[in-house]
C-alpha positions as CSV (number, residue, x, y, z in Angstrom):
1,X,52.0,-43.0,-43.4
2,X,51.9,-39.6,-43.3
3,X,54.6,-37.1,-42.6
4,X,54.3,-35.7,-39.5
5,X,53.9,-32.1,-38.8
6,X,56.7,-29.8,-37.2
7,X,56.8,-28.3,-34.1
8,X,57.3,-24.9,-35.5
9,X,54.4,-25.8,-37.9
10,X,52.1,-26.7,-34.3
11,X,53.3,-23.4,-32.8
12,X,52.3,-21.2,-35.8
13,X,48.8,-23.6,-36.4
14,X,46.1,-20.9,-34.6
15,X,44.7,-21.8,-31.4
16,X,40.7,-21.7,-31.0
17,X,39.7,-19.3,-28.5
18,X,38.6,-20.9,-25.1
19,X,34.8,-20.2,-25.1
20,X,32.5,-20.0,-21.7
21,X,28.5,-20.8,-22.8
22,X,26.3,-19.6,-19.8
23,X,23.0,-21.5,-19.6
24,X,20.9,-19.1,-21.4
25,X,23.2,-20.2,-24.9
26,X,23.7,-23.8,-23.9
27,X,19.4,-23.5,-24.2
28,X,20.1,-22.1,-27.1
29,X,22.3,-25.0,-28.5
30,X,19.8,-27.9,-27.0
31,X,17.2,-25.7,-29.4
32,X,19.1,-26.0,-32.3
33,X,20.3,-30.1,-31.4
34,X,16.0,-30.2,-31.1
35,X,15.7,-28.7,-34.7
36,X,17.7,-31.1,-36.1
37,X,21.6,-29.7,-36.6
38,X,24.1,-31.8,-36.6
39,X,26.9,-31.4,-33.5
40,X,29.4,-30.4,-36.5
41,X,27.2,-27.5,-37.7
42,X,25.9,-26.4,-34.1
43,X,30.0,-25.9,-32.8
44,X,30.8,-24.4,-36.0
45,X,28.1,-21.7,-35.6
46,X,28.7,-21.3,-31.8
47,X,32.4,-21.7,-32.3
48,X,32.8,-24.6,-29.8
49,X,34.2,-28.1,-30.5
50,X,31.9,-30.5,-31.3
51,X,32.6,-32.6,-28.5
52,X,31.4,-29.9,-26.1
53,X,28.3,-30.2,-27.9
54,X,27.9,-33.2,-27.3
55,X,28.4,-32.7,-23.4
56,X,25.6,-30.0,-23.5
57,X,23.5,-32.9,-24.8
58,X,24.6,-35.0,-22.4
59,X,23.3,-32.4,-19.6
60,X,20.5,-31.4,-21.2
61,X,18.3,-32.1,-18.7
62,X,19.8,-30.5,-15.9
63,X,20.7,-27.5,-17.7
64,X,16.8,-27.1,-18.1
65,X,16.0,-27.0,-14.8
66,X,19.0,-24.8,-13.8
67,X,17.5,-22.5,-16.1
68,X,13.9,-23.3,-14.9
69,X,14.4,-23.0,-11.3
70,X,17.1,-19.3,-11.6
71,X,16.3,-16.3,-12.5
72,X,16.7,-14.6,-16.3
73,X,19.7,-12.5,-14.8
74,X,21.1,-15.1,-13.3
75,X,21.0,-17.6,-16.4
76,X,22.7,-14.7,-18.7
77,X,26.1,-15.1,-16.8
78,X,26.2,-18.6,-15.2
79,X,27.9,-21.3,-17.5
80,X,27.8,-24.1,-14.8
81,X,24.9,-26.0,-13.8
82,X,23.9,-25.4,-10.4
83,X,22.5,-26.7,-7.0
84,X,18.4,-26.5,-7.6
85,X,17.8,-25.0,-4.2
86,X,20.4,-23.0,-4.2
87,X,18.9,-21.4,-7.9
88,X,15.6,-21.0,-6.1
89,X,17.1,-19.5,-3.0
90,X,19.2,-16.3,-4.8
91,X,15.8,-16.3,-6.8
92,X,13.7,-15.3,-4.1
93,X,16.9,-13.4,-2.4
94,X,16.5,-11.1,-5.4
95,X,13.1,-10.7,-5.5
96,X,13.1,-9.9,-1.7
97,X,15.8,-7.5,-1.8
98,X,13.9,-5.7,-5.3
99,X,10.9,-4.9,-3.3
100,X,12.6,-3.7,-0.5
101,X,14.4,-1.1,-2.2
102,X,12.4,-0.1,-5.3
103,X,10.8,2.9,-4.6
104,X,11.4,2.1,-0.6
105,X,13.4,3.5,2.2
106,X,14.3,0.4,3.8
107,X,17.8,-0.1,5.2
108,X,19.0,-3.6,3.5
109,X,22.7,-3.6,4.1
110,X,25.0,-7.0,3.4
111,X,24.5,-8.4,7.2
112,X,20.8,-8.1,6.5
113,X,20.8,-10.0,2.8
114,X,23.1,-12.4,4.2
115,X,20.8,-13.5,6.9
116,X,18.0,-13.8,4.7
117,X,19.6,-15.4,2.2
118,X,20.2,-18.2,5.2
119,X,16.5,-17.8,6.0
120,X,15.3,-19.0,2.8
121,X,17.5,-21.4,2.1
122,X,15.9,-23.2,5.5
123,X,12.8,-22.7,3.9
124,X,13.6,-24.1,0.3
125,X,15.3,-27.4,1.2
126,X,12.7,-27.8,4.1
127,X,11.9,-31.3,3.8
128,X,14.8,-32.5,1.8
129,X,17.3,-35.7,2.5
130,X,20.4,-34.3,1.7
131,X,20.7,-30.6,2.4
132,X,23.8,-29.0,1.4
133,X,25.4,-26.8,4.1
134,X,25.1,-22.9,3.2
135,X,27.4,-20.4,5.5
136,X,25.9,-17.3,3.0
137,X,29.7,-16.1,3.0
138,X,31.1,-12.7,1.8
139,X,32.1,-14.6,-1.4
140,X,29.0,-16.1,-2.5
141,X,27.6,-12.3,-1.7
142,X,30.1,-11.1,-4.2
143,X,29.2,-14.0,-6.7
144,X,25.4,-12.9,-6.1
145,X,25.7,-9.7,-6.6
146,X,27.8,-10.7,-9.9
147,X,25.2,-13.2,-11.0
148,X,22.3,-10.4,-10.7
149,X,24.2,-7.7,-12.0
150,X,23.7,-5.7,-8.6
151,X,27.3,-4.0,-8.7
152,X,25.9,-0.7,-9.1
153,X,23.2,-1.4,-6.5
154,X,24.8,-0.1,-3.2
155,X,23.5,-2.5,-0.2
156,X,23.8,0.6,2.3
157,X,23.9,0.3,5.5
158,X,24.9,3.3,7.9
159,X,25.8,6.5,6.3
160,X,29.8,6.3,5.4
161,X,32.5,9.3,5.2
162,X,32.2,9.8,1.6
163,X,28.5,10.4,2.4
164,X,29.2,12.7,5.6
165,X,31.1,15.2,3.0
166,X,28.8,14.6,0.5
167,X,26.4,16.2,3.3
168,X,28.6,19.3,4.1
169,X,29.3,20.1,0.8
170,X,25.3,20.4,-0.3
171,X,24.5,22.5,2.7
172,X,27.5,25.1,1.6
173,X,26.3,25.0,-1.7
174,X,22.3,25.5,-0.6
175,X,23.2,28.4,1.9
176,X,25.3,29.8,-1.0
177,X,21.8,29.6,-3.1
178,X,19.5,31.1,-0.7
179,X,21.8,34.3,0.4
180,X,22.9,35.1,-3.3
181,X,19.0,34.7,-4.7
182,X,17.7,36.1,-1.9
183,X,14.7,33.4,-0.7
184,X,13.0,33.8,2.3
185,X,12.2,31.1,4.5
186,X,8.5,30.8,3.4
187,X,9.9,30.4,0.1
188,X,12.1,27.4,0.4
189,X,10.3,23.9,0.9
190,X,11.2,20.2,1.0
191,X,9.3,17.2,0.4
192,X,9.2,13.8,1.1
193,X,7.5,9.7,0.7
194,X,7.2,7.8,3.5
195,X,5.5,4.6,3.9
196,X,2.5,4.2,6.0
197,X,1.2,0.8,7.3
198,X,-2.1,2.5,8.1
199,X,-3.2,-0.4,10.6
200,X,-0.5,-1.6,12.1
201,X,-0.7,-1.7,16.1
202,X,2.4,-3.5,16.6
203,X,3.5,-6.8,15.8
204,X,4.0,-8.1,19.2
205,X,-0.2,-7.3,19.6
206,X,-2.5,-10.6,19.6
207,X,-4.5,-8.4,16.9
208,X,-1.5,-8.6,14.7
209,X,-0.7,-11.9,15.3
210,X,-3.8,-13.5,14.2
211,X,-4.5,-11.5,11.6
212,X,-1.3,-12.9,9.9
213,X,-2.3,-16.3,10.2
214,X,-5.4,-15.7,8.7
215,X,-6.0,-17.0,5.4
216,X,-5.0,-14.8,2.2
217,X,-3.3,-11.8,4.8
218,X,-0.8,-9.7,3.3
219,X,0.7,-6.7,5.0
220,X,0.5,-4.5,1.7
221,X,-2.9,-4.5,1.9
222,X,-2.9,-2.1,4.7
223,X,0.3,0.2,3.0
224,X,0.3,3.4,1.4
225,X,3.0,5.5,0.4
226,X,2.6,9.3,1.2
227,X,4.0,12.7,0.1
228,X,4.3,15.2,2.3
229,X,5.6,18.9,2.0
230,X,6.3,21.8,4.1
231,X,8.3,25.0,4.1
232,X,11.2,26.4,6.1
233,X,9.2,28.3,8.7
234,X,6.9,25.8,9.3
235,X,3.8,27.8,8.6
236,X,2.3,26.0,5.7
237,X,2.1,22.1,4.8
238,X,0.9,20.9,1.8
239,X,-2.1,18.5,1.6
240,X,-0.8,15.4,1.9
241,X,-0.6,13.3,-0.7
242,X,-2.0,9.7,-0.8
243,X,-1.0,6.6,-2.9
244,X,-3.5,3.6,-2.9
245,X,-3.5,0.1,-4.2
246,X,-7.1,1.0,-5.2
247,X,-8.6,3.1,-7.8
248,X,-12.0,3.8,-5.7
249,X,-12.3,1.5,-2.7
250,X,-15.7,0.8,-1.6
251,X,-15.1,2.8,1.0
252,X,-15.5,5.8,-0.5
253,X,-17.6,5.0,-3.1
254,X,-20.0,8.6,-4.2
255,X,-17.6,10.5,-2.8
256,X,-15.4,12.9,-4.4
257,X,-12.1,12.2,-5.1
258,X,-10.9,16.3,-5.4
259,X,-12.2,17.3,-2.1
260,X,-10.6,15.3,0.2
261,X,-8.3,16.2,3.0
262,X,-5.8,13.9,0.8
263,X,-4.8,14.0,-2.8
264,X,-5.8,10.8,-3.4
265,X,-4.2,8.6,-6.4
266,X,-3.2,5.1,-6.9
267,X,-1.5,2.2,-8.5
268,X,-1.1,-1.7,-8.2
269,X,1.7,-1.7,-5.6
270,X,0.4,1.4,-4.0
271,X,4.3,3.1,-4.7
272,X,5.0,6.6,-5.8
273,X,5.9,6.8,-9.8
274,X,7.2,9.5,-11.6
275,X,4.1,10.1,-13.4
276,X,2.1,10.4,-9.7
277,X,5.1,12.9,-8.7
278,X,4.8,15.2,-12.3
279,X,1.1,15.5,-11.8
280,X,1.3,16.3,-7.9
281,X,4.1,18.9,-8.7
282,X,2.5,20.9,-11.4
283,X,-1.1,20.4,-10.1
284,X,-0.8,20.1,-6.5
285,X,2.4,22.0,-5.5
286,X,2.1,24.8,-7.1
287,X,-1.4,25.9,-7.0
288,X,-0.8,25.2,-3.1
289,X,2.1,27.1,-2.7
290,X,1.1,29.8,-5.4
291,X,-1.4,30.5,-3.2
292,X,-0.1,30.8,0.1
293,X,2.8,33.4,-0.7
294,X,-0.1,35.2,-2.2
295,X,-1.2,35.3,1.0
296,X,1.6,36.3,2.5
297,X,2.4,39.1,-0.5
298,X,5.2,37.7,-0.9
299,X,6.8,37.0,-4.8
300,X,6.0,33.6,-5.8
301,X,9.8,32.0,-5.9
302,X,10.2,28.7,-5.1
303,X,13.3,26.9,-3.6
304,X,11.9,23.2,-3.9
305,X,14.7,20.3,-1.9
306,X,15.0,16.7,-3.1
307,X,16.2,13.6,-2.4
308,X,17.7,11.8,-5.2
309,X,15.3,9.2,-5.6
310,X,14.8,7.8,-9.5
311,X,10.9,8.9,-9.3
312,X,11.6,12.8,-8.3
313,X,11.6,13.8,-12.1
314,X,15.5,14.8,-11.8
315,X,15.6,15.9,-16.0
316,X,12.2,17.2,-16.1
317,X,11.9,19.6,-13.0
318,X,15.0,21.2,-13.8
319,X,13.2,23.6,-16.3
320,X,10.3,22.5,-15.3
321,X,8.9,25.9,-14.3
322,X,10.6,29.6,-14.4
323,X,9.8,30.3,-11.1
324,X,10.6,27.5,-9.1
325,X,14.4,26.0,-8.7
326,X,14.8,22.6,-7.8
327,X,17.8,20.9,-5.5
328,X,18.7,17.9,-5.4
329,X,20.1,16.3,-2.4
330,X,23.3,13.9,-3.3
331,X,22.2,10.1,-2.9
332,X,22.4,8.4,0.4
333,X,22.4,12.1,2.5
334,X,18.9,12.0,3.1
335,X,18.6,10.2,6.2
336,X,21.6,13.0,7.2
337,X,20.5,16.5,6.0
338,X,16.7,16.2,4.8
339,X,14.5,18.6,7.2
340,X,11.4,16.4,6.7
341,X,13.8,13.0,7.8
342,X,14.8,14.9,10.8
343,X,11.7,14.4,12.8
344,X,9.0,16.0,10.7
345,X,7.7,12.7,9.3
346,X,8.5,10.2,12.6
347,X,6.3,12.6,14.5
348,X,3.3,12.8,12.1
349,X,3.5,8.7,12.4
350,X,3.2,9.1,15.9
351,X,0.3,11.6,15.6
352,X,-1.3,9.4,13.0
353,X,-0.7,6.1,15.8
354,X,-1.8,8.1,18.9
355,X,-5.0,8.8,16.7
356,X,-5.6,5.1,15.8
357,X,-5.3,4.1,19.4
358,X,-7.2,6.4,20.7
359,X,-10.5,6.4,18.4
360,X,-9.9,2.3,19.4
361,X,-10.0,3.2,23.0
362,X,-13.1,5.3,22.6
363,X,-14.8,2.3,20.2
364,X,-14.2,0.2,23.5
365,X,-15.8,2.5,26.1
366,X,-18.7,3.4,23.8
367,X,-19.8,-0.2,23.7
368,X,-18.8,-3.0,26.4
369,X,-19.4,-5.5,23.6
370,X,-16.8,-4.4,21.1
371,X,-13.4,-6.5,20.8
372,X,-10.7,-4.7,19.9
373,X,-10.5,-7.2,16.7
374,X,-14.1,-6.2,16.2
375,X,-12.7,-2.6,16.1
376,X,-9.7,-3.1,13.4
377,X,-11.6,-4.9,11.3
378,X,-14.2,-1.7,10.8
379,X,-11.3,0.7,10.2
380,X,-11.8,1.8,6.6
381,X,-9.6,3.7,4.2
382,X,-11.8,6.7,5.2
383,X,-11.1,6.7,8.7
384,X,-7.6,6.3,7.7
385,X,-8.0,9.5,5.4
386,X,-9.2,11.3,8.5
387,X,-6.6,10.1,10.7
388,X,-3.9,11.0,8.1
389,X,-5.5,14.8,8.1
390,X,-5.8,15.2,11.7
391,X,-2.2,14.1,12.5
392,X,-1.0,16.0,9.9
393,X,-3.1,19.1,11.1
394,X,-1.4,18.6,14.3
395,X,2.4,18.8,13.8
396,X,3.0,22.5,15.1
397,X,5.0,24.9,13.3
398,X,8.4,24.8,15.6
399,X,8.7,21.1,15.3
400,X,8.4,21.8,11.3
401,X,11.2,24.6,11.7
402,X,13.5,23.1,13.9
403,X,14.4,20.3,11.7
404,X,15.5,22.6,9.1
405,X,18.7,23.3,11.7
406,X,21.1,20.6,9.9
407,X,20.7,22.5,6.6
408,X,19.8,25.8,7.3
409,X,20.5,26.8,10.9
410,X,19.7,30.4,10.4
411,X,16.5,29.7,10.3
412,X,15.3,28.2,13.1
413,X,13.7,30.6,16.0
414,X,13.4,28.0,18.5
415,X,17.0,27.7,20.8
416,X,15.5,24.1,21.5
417,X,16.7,22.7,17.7
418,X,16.6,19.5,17.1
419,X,16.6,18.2,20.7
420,X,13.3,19.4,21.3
421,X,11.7,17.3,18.4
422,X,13.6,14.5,19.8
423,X,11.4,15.3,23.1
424,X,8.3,15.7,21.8
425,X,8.6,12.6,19.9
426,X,9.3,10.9,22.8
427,X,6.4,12.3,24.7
428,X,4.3,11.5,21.6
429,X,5.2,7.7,22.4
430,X,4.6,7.6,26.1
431,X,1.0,8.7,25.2
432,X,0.7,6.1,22.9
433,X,1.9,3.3,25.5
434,X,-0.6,4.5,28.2
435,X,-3.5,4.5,25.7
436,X,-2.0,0.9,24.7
437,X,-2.2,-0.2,28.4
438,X,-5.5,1.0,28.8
439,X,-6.8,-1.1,25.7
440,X,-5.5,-4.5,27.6
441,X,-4.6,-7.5,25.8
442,X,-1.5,-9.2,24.5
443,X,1.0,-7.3,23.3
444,X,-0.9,-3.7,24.5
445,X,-1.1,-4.0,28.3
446,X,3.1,-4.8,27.8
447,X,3.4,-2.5,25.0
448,X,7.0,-1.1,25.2
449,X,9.0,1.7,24.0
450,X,10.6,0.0,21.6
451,X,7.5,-1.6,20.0
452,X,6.5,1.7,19.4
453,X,9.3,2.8,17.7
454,X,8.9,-0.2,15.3
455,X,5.5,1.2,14.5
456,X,7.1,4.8,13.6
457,X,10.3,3.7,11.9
458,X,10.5,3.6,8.2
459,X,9.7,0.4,6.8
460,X,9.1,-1.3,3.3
461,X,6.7,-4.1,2.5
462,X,8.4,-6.9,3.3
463,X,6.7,-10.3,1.6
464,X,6.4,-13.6,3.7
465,X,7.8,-16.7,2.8
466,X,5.1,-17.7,1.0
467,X,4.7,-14.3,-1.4
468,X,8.2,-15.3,-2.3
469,X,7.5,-18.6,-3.4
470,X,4.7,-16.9,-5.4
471,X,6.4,-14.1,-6.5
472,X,9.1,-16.4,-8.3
473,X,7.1,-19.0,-9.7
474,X,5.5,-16.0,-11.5
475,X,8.5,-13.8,-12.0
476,X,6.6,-10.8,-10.6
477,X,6.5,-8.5,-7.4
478,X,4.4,-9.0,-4.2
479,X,1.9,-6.3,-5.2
480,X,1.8,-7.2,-8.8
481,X,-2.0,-9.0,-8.1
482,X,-5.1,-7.6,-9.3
483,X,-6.8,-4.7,-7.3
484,X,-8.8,-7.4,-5.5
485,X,-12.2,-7.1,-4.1
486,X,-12.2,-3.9,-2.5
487,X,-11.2,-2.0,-5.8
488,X,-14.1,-3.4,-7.9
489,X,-17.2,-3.9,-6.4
490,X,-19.8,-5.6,-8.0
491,X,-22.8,-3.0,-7.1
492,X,-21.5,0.3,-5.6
493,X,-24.6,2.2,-4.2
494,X,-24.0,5.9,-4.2
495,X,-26.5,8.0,-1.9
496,X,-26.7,11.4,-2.7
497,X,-26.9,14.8,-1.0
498,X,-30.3,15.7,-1.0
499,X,-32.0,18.5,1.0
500,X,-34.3,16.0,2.6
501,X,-31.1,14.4,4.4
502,X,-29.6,17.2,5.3
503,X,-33.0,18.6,6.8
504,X,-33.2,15.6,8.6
505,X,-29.2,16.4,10.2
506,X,-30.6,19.7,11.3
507,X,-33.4,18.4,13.0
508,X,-31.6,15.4,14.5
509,X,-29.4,18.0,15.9
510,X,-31.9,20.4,17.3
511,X,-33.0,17.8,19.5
512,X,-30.0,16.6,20.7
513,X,-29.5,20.5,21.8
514,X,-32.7,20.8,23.1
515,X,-31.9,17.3,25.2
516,X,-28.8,18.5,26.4
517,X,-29.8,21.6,27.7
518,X,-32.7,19.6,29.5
519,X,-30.3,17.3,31.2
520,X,-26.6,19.0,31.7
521,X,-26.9,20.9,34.7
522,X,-24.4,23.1,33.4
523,X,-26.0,25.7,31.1
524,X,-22.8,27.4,29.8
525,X,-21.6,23.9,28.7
526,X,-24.8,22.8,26.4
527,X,-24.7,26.1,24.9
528,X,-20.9,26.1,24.2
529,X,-21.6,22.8,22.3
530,X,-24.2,24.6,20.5
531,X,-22.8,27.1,19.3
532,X,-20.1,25.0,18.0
533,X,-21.7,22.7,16.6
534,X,-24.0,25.4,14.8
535,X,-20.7,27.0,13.8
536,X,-19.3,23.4,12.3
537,X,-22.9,23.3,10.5
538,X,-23.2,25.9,8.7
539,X,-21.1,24.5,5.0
540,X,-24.6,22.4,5.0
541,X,-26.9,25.1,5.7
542,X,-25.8,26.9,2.5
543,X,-26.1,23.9,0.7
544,X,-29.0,23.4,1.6
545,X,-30.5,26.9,0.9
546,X,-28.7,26.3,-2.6
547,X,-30.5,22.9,-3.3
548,X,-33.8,24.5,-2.0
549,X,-33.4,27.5,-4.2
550,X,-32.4,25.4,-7.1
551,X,-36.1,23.2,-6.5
552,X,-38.0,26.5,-6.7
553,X,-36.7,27.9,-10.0
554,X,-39.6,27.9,-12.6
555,X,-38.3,25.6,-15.5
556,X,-38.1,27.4,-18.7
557,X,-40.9,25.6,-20.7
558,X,-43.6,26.4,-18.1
559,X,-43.7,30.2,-19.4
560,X,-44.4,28.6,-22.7
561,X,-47.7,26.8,-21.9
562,X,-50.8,26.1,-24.6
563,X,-54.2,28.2,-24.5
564,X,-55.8,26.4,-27.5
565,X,-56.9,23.5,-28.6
566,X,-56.2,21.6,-32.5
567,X,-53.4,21.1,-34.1
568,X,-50.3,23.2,-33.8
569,X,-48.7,25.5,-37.2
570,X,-46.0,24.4,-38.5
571,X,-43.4,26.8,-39.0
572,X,-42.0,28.2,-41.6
573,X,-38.3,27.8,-42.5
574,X,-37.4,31.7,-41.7
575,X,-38.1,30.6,-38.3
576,X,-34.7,29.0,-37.7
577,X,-34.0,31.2,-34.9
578,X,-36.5,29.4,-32.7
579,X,-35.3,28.2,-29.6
580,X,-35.3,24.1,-29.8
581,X,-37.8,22.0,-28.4
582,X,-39.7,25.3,-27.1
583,X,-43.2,25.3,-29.7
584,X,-44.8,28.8,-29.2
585,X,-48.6,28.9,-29.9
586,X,-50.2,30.7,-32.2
587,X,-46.8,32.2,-33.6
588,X,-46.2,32.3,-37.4
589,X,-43.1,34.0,-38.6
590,X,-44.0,37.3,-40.8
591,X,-42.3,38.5,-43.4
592,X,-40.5,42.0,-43.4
């Protein structure tokens, strides 16, 4: 027999180190089992006994679909094999919650992921036997957040103290800026994205209702992100800047991209990116802004404000031009201290709404016939350009100024402040309920205040139940498809600009003058229109004297034209100089 060992010779013996596999190595180890290691050479190289090799073996099959049904981040720290619909659930959770706050404003605070994580859950074990109950408790939030390395990602909710201070102590530091540099309040500016569901008439509307039962509907369709920038004083805004899903809709199709009322760009999930934000800021921004404080001789010294967001270029616009400073806002103030969040942006929604209901109503007294479906359906990316530009047009100067009173009080010349924005927003939705009314039908002859205010509030594409089962069976966001069918079409038919058509305008409206004038009994009003209208015209009546003056210039080889007949010399090679393609007759170079 032999001799026993000690206990002091047990004690001193070293103790392998306990050793936690998540699922992405146990894969890892079924792999190397598959090539054909022993369980002996597999523990030695993953320093694990070799009868917990053996277990892995034993569960290979559901440690496959563990890893099948979760997500990457999740596998990389799990080490137990978990409930399937529970790994589906916290995948989709995570995808939901990624496209909610990528790039988004939306508020997703732990009440709100909690709920939806209950949501889903109903919808993944829909059908099953044996459901687990799921409570979505503050521990498995913690455990989530763990599993999908979200510690750094705050889930914020209302603003806190710490943010509150954070506040106070950038507006000290801003005022400290402007009165030791000396910038006026045409020289400071701030800027901002906000998403725009550019048809949305409320959910509670029959038209919304059955358009998201129809087949293949998704809300981002309809989105856009936009940019929008304006100064202190509130006498200049920026074009607004447009981010499409589409490269060049059908829509506008032959029509120039540069002279729109929008700076028009895109991408896939219709988002800003840091490379839309560089280009608009060096190519948009400043040309803009060069050029209105030229107008106003004044320096051109910019004092540009941020928010913190990842695709504002924080490195690159700090040096990013000599004459304009930069200001960063710190994160999660926004929503407390940024002038364009303080009203600026709700009431250009509500100007952009009021104008969507109202060309609607007109649509349905114009023609008896039309459905209000019939109407939203028609609404094309270029009527939503035009109703971006005319509610931006109309946001008036004070309302612009007076929500720069939480940073800069000093400037604001209207003793309303901010409680006169609040009005006039407020007014802006009680227009947009009586047009509703007037349009009829569910959802719009009961249109409330607060389904309003869903329309203007900030929101983020939020994907359905069934994007989600989409999105993590292919690991990717709910935008992520191809441009579809509006972005490419097959045969694009561009008509152009020809004097003939515009000829035919000016006629077309000579006759409607001449017709009114017939039939309004009231002369000053025809000729009003008129003039007007003749006013309005005149961009295409010096186009159309250019494109006439261009027919009737004499092309240059018609001053070169034959008077003989036969065969033409051949010049000799001194005659290099000769204009190409242009054969002079009878033209022989001489020598000198």
């Amino acid at each position: 027999m032999a001799p026993k060992r000690s206990a002091k010779a047990l004690s001193n013996a070293p103790k392998r180190k306990k050793v936690v596999m998540c699922l992405t190595e146990k894969i890892r180890v079924l792999d190397k089992l598959r090539s054909g290691l022993s369980y002996s050479a597999v523990g030695r190289e993953f320093n694990v006994n070799e009868s917990t090799i053996r277990y892995i073996q034993k569960k290979e099959e559901d440690i496959r679909r563990s890893v099948r049904e979760a997500a990457p981040e999740s596998a990389k720290v799990t080490s137990i094999v978990r409930d399937a619909a529970m790994e589906k659930m916290e995948k989709q959770l995570n995808l939901w919650i990624q496209e909610m706050t990528t790039n988004k404003k939306s508020i997703v605070d732990s009440v709100v992921v909690r709920l939806k994580a209950k949501e889903i859950y109903s919808h993944v074990t829909q059908g099953q036997e044996k459901v687990k109950p799921f409570s979505a408790s503050a521990g498995w939030l913690a455990r989530f957040k763990r599993r999908y390395h979200m510690k750094n990602v705050q889930l914020a909710g209302k603003a806190g103290p710490a943010d509150q201070e954070a506040a106070e102590e950038f507006k000290k530091y801003l005022l400290s800026i402007i009165h030791e540099k000396g910038y006026m309040e045409e020289q400071v500016f701030n800027a901002d994205e906000t998403g725009l569901f550019y048809k949305n008439v409320g959910k509670r509307t029959y038209i919304m209702q059955m358009a998201s039962k129809a087949p293949g509907f998704k809300s981002f369709k309809d989105h856009a992100t936009l940019l929008l920038c304006a100064n202190a004083k509130g006498d200049f805004k920026c074009k607004p800047l447009m981010v499409h899903r589409a490269q060049n809709p059908r829509a506008l199709r032959g029509k120039n991209l540069n002279r729109m009322p929008v700076h028009w760009r895109w991408n896939k999930k219709a988002w800003m990116a840091s490379e839309i934000f560089w280009d608009w800021f060096h190519n948009c921004f400043i040309p803009e802004a060069e050029r209105y404080l030229h107008s106003k001789n004044l320096a051109f010294r910019i004092l540009l404000i941020l928010d913190s967001a990842p695709v504002h270029c924080h490195e690159e616009l700090e040096n990013a031009h000599p004459d304009i400073e930069v200001l960063f806002m710190p994160p999660h103030t926004a929503s407390l201290i940024q002038p364009l969040s303080q009203g600026v942006i709700k009431a250009f929604k509500a100007h952009y709404t009021r104008e969507l209901y109202s060309k609607a109503s007109e649509a349905l007294d114009a023609n008896e016939e039309t459905t209000m479906m019939d109407h939203w359906k028609s609404v094309s990316i270029r009527n939503v350009i035009d109703y971006i530009s005319t509610a931006w047009d109309g946001i008036k100067q004070a309302t612009i100024n007076n929500c720069w009173g939480k940073v800069w009080p000093d400037c604001v010349k209207n003793f309303e402040g901010f409680e006169g924005v609040t009005e006039y927003i407020k007014t802006s939705v009680e227009n947009i309920m009586h047009i509703a009314q007037q349009i009829s039908g569910e959802g719009f002859r009961d249109m409330r205040e607060g389904d309003v205010e869903e329309i203007l509030a900030e929101m983020a594409v939020e994907p359905t139940k069934k994007d989600l089962d989409e999105m993590a069976e292919r690991g990717t966001g709910v935008s992520d498809d191809d441009e579809g069918d509006e972005s490419q079409p097959e045969t694009p038919r561009i008509v152009p600009l020809t004097a003939a058509k515009i000829s035919e305008w000016n006629s077309a409206l000579e006759k409607i003058f001449n017709d009114m004038e017939e039939c309004d009994p009231m002369l000053e009003r025809s000729l009003t229109f008129k003039r007007l209208t003749s006013t309005a015209f005149i961009p295409y009546a010096e186009t159309l004297k250019d494109l006439r003056r261009k027919a009737k210039q004499t092309r240059l080889k018609e001053f070169f034209k034959p008077v003989w007949e036969g065969t033409l010399l051949t010049p000799s090679p001194g005659c290099e100089s000769q204009t190409p393609g242009v054969e002079p007759p009878d033209l022989t170079c001489q020598p000198h």
